[in-house]
N, C-alpha and C positions, 0 to 999 in steps of 0.2 A: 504494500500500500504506500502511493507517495503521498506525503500532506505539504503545504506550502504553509508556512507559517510568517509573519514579519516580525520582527526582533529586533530590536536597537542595535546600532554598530558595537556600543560598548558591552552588551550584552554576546553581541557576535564575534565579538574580539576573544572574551573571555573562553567561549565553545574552543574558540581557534585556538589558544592558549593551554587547555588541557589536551586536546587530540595533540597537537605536536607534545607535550611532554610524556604523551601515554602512548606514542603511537597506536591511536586511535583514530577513527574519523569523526568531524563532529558528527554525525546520524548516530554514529555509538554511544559517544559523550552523554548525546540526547536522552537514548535509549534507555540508558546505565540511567540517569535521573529521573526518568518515567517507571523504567521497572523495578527499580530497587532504591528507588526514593533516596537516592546518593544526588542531594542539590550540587551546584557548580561549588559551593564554599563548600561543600564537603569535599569534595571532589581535590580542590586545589590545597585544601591543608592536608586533604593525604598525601597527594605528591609532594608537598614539603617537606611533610614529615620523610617521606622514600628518600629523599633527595639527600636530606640531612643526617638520615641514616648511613646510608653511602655514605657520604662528604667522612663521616666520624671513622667509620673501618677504612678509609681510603689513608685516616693520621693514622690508623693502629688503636684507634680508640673503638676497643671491642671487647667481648666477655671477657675473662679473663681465665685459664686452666679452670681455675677451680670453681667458679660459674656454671662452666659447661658442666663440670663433674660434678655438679650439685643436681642441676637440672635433671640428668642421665641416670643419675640417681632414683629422683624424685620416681622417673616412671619406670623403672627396672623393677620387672616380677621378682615378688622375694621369695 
């Protein structure tokens, strides 16, 4: 089904704005906020949040040994 819709530039800036950081198309972007109720601010603080995630393991700032073997732990059959 195609729908035509009209939407502010800066509203269309923004679509454009998550599809290029998710490679995505905006009609996904759309989609992803229609189906699953992920608004455009949701959308864009999770990609900050990915983004900053990376940025942080990209210094070395990540679990640390004994983090992991905590976790590993946590769900190991005893």
């Amino acid at each position: 089904m195609t729908i035509e819709l009209e939407i502010t530039p800066e509203l269309q800036a923004r679509i454009d704005a998550i599809a290029a950081r998710s490679n995505l198309s905006a009609s996904e972007v759309i989609a992803d906020a229609l189906e699953n109720g992920h608004s455009l601010e949701w959308q864009e603080r999770f990609l900050d949040k990915v983004n900053a995630g990376i940025e942080a393991a990209d210094r070395g700032e990540f679990a640390s040994r004994a983090d992991i073997e905590r976790v590993l732990n946590k769900y190991r059959p005893t």
